[in-house]
C-alpha positions in Angstrom: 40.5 -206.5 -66.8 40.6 -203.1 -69.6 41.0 -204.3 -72.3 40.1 -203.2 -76.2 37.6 -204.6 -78.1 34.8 -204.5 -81.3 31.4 -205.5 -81.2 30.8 -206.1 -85.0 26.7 -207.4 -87.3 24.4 -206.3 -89.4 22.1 -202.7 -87.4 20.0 -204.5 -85.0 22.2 -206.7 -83.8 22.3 -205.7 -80.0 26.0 -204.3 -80.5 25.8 -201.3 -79.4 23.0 -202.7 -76.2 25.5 -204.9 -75.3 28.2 -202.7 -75.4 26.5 -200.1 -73.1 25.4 -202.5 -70.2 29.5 -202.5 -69.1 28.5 -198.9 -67.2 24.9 -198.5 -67.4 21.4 -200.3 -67.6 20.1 -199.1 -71.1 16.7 -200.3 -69.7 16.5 -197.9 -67.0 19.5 -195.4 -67.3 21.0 -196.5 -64.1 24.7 -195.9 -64.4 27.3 -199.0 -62.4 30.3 -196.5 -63.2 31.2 -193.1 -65.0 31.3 -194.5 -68.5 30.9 -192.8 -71.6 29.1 -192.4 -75.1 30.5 -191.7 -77.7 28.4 -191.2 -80.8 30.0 -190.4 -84.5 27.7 -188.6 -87.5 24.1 -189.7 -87.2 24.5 -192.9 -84.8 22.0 -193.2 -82.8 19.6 -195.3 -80.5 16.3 -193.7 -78.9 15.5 -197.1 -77.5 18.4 -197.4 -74.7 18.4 -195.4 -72.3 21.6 -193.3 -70.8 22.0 -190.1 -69.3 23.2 -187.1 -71.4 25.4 -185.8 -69.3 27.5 -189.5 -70.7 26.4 -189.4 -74.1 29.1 -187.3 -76.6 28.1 -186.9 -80.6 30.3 -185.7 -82.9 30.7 -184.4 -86.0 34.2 -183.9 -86.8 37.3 -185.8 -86.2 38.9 -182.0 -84.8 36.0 -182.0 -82.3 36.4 -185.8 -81.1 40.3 -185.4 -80.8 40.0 -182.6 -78.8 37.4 -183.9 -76.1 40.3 -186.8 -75.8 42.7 -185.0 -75.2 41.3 -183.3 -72.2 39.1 -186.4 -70.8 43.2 -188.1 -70.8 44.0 -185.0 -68.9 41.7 -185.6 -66.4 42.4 -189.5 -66.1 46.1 -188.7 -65.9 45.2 -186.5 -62.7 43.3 -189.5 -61.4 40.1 -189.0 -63.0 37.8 -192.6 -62.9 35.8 -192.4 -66.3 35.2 -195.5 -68.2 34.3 -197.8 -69.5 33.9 -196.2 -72.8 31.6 -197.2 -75.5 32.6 -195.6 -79.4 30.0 -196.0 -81.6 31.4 -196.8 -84.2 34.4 -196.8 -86.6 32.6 -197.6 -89.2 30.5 -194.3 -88.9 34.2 -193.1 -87.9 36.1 -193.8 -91.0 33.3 -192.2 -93.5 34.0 -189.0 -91.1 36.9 -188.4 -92.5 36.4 -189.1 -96.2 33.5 -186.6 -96.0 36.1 -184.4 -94.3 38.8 -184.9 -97.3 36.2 -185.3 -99.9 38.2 -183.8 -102.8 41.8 -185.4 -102.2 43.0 -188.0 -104.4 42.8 -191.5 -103.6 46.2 -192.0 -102.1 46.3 -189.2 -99.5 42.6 -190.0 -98.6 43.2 -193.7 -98.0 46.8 -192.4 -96.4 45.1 -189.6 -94.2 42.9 -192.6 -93.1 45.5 -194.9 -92.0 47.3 -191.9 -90.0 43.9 -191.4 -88.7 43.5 -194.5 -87.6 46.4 -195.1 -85.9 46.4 -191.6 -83.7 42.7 -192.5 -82.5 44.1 -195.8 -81.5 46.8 -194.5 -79.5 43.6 -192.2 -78.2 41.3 -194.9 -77.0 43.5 -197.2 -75.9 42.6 -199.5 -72.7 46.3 -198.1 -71.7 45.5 -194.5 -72.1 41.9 -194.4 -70.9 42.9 -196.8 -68.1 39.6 -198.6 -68.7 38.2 -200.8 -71.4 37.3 -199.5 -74.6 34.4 -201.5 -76.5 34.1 -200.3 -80.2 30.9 -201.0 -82.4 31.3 -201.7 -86.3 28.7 -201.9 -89.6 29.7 -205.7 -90.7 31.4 -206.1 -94.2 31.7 -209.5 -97.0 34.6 -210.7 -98.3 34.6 -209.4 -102.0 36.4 -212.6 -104.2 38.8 -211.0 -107.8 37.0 -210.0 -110.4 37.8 -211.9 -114.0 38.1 -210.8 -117.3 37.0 -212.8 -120.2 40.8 -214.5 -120.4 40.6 -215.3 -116.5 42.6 -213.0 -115.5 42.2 -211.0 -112.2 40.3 -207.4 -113.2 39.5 -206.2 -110.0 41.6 -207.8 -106.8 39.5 -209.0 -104.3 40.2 -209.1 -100.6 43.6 -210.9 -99.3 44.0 -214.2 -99.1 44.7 -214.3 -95.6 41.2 -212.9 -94.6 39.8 -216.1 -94.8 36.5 -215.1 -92.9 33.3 -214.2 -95.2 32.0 -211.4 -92.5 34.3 -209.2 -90.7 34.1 -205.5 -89.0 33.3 -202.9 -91.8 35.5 -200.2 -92.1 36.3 -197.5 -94.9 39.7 -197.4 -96.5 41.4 -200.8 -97.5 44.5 -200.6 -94.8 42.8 -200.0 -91.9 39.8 -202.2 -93.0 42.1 -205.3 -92.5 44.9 -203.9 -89.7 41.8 -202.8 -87.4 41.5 -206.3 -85.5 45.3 -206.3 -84.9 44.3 -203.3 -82.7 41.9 -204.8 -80.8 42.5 -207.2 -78.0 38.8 -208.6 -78.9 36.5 -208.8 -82.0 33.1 -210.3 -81.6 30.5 -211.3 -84.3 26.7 -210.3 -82.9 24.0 -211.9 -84.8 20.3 -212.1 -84.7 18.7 -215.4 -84.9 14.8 -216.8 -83.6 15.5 -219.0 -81.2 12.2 -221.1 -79.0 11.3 -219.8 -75.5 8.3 -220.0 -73.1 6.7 -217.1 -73.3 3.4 -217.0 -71.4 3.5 -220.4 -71.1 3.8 -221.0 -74.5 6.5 -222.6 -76.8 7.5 -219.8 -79.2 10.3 -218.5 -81.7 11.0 -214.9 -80.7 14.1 -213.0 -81.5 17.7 -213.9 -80.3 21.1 -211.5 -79.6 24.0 -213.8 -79.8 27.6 -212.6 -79.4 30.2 -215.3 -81.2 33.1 -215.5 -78.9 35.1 -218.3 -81.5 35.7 -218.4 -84.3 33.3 -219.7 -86.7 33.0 -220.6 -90.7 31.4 -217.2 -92.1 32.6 -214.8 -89.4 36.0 -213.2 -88.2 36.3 -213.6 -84.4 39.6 -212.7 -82.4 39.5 -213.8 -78.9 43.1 -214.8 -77.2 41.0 -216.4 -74.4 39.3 -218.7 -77.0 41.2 -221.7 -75.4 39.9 -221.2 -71.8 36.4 -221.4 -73.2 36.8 -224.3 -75.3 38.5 -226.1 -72.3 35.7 -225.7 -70.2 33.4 -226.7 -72.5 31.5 -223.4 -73.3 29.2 -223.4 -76.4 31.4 -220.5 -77.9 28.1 -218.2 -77.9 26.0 -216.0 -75.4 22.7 -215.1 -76.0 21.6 -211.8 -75.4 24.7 -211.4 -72.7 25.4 -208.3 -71.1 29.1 -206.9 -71.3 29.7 -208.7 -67.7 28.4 -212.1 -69.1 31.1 -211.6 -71.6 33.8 -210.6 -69.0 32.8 -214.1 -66.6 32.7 -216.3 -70.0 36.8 -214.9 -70.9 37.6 -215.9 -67.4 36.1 -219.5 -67.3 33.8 -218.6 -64.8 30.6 -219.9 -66.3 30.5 -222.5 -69.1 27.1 -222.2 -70.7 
């Protein structure tokens, strides 16, 4: 199943680890397919390991657009490369407004939105013929701002975002469009959970992906109803991007 999706917390939430593990073993660097890395501004992560020959940085949106192009080239001519791993748009986004630094407001935030919308026709599950897992910086819900008479100074985030936490993204359009994008948006979190280790009872630190929906967090899942019928916690802890897959098509229910 290719399908789109964003992997969204706070830096050390095992997004981008988890994300990687559907086409390689960041623990060893053994590839499972011909996936690929791609790396915006200054992301980074010396602590998983993948080959270079899959790993693409870039700088500029120009560059990045280009290397698409051609890699579609090559899938159109029956190319296999994917799964793909972009890391991230929140690194993405402030891309281009270093970029356009200089414009006004309105064509910045409108550049962003055209932006936006050609990278998704880009790195669609469609056009790559694979899925396409996207990483994000996490952002809070900002409520109005009152003046002294009560009346709103500063509008805060629409009503209809009724999540505290969702993926963080500059420029206020695509900030709260991006999950219509995406066929999946999951919350990672870190949280100390007890385990034996050594034979010992102790709290040590936990990866868990949020495949419902929850109180604080934004989560889009379509397959949230197969879970919850088969009677899945709505959680994995630290899952790799198969656990994921199995848990969306009921085949495991804890």
């Amino acid at each position: 199943m290719n399908l789109s999706a964003i992997l969204y917390g706070f830096g050390g939430s095992g997004k981008t680890y988890t994300a990687l593990t559907s086409f390689c073993n960041p623990l060893t660097g053994e590839l499972t397919s011909n996936g690929r890395w791609i790396r915006f501004g200054a992301e980074s992560n010396p602590a998983v390991l993948v080959p270079e020959a899959n790993i693409h940085q870039f700088s500029t949106h120009k560059e990045f657009a280009a290397y698409m192009l051609a890699a579609l080239a090559e899938i159109r001519k029956g190319e296999q490369i994917g799964p793909w791993v972009f890391d991230g748009y929140s690194e993405w986004s402030l891309l281009y407004l270093h970029d356009h630094e200089g414009e006004d407001n309105m064509t910045q935030y409108k550049g962003l939105k055209d932006a936006f919308v050609a990278i998704t026709r880009l790195t669609s599950p469609i056009a790559l013929a694979s899925t396409a897992i996207w990483t994000a910086r996490i952002d809070k819900k900002r409520d109005d701002i009152l003046n002294k008479k009560g009346e709103v100074f500063v509008e805060g985030d629409p009503d209809f975002l009724s999540s505290e936490y969702y993926p963080g993204i500059s420029g206020r359009w695509t900030k709260f469009n991006m999950p219509n994008y995406a066929n999946l948006v999951l919350h990672c979190d870190t949280l100390m959970t007890k385990q034996t280790r050594g034979g010992k009872l102790t709290e040590v630190p936990t990866h868990r992906v949020h495949l419902v929906s929850g109180n604080d967090y934004f989560v889009k899942n379509c397959w949230e109803h197969r879970l919850l019928a088969a009677g899945h916690p709505g959680y994995l802890d630290n899952p790799n991007w198969s656990d994921i897959m199995q848990a969306l098509e009921g085949k495991n229910a804890e």
